[in-house]
MDAnalysis code that builds the backbone (N, CA, C; Angstrom):
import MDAnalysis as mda
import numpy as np

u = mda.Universe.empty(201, n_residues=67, atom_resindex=np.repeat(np.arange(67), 3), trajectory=True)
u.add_TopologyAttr("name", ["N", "CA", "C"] * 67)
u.add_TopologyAttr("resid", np.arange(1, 68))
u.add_TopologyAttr("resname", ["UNK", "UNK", "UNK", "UNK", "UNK", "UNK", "UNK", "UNK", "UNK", "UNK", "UNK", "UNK", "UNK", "UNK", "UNK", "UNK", "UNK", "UNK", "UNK", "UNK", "UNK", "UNK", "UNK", "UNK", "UNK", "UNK", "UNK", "UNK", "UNK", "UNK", "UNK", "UNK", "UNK", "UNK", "UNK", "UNK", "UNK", "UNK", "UNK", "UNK", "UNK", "UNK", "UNK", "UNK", "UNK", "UNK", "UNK", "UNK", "UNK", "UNK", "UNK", "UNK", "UNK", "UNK", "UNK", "UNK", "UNK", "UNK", "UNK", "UNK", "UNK", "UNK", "UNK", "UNK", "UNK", "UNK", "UNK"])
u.atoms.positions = np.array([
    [-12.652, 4.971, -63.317],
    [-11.332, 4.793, -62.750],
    [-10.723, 6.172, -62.560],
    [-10.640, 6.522, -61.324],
    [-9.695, 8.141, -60.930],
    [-7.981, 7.159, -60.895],
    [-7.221, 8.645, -61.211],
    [-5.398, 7.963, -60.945],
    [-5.407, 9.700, -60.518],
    [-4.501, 9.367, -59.555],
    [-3.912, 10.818, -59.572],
    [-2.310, 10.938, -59.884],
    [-1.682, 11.533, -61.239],
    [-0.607, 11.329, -62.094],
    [0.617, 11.512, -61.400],
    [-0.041, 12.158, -60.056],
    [1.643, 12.509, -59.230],
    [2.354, 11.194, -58.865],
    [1.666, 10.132, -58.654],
    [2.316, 9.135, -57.923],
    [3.025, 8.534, -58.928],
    [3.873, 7.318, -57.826],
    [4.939, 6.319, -58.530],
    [5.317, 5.989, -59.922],
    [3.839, 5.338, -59.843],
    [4.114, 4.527, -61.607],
    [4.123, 2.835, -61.063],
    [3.803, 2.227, -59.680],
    [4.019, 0.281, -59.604],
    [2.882, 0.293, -60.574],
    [1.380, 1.401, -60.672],
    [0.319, 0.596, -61.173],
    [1.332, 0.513, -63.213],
    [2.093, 0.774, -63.290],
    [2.378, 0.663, -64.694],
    [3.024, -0.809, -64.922],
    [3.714, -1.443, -63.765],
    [4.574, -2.813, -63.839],
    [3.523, -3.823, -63.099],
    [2.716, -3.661, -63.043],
    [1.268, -4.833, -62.602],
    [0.523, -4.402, -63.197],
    [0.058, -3.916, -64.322],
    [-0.852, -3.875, -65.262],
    [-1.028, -4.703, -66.466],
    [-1.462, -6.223, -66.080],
    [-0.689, -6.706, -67.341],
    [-1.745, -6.425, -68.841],
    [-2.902, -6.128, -68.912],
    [-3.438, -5.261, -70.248],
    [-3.030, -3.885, -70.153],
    [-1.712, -3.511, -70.073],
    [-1.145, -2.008, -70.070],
    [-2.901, -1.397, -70.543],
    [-3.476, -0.678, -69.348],
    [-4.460, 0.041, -69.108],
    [-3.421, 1.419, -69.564],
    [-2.574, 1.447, -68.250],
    [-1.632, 2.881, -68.052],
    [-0.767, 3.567, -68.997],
    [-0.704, 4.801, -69.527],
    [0.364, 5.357, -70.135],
    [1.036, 6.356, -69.442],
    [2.387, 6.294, -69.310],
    [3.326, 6.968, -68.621],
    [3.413, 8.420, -69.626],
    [3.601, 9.306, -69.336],
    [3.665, 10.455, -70.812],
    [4.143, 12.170, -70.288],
    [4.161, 12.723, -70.907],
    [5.014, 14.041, -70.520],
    [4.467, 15.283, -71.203],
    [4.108, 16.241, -70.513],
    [3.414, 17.613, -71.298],
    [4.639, 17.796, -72.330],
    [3.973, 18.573, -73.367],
    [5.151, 18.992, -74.605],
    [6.332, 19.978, -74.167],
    [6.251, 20.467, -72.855],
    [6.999, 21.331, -72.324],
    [8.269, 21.246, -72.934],
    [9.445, 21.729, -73.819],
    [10.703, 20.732, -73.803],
    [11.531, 21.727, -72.807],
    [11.318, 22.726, -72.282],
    [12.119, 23.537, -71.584],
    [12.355, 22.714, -69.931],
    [11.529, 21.068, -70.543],
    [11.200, 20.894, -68.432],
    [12.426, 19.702, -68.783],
    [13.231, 19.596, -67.643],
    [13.866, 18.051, -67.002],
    [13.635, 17.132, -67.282],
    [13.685, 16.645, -68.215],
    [13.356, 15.115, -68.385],
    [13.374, 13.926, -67.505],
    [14.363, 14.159, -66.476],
    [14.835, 13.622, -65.089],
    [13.881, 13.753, -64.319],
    [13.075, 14.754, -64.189],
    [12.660, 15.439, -63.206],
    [10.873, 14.555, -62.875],
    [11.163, 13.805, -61.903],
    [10.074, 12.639, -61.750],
    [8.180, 13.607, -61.887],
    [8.675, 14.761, -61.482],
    [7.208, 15.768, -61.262],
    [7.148, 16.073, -62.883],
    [7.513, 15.990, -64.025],
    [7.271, 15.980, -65.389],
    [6.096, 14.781, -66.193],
    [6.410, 13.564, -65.113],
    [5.666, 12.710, -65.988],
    [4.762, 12.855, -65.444],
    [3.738, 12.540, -66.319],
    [1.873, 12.004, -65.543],
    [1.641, 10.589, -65.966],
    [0.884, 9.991, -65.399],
    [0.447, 8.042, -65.812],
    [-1.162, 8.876, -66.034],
    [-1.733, 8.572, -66.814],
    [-3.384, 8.468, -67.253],
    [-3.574, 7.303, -67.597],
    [-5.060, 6.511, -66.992],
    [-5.839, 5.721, -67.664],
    [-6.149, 5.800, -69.073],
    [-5.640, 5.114, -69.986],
    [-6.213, 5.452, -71.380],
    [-7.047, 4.503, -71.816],
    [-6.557, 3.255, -71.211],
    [-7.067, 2.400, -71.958],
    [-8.167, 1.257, -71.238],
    [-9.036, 2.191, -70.846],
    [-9.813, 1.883, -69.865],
    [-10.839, 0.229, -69.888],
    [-11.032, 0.537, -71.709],
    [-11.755, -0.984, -72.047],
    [-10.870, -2.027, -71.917],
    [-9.504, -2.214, -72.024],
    [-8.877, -3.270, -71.345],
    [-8.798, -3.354, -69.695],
    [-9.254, -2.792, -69.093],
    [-9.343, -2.895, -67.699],
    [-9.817, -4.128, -66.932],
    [-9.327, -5.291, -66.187],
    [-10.069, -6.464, -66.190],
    [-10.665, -6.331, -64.469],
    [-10.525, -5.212, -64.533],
    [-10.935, -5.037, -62.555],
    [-10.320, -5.865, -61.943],
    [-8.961, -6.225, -62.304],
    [-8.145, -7.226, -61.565],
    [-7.951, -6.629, -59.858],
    [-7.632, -5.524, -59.870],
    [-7.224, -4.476, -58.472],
    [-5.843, -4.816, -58.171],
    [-5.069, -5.371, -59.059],
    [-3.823, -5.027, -59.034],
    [-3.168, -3.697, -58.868],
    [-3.716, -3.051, -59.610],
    [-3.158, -1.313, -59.294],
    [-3.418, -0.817, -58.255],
    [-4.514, -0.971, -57.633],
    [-5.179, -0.474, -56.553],
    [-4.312, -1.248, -55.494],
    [-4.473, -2.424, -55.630],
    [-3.641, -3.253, -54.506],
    [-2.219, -2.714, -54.477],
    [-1.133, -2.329, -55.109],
    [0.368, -2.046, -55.191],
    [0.398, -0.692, -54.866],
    [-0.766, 0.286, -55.060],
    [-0.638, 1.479, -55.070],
    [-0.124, 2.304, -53.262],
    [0.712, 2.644, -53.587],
    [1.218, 2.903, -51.923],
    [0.267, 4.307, -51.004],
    [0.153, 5.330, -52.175],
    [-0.653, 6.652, -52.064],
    [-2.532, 6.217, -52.126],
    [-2.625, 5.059, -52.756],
    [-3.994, 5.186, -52.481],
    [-4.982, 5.985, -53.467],
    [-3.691, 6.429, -54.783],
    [-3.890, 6.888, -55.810],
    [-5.154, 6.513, -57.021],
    [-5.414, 5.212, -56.904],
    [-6.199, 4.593, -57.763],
    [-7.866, 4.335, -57.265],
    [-8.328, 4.363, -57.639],
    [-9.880, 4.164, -57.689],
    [-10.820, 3.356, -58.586],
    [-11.240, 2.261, -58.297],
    [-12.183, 1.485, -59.262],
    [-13.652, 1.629, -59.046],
    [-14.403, 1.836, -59.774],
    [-16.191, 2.034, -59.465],
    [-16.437, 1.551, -60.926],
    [-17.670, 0.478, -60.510],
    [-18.365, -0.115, -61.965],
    [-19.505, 0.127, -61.425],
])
């Protein structure tokens, strides 16, 4: 599974085995506001049900599934 962390975040609200974690470098000097701070990574890849929900909502085309 590729994500590339710049995008949205829909694959985080149609994920229903939260695969995705939303998360933030330790930076504290950065914006918390500031949408280019967060990254989404696959973590939790063994709950993954190859539903293609993420893939399907994804507007950028961000997501990638290969088994």
């Amino acid at each position: 599974m590729g994500v590339d962390p710049r995008q949205c975040g829909k694959c985080l609200r149609v994920c229903d085995p939260a695969v995705f974690l939303m998360h933030q470098p330790l930076k504290m000097e950065q914006d918390l506001y500031d949408p280019q701070v967060w990254k989404i990574t696959a973590v939790w890849l063994s709950l993954c049900t190859r539903c293609m929900k993420c893939v399907d909502v994804c507007p950028e085309k961000a997501i990638t599934i290969s088994w």
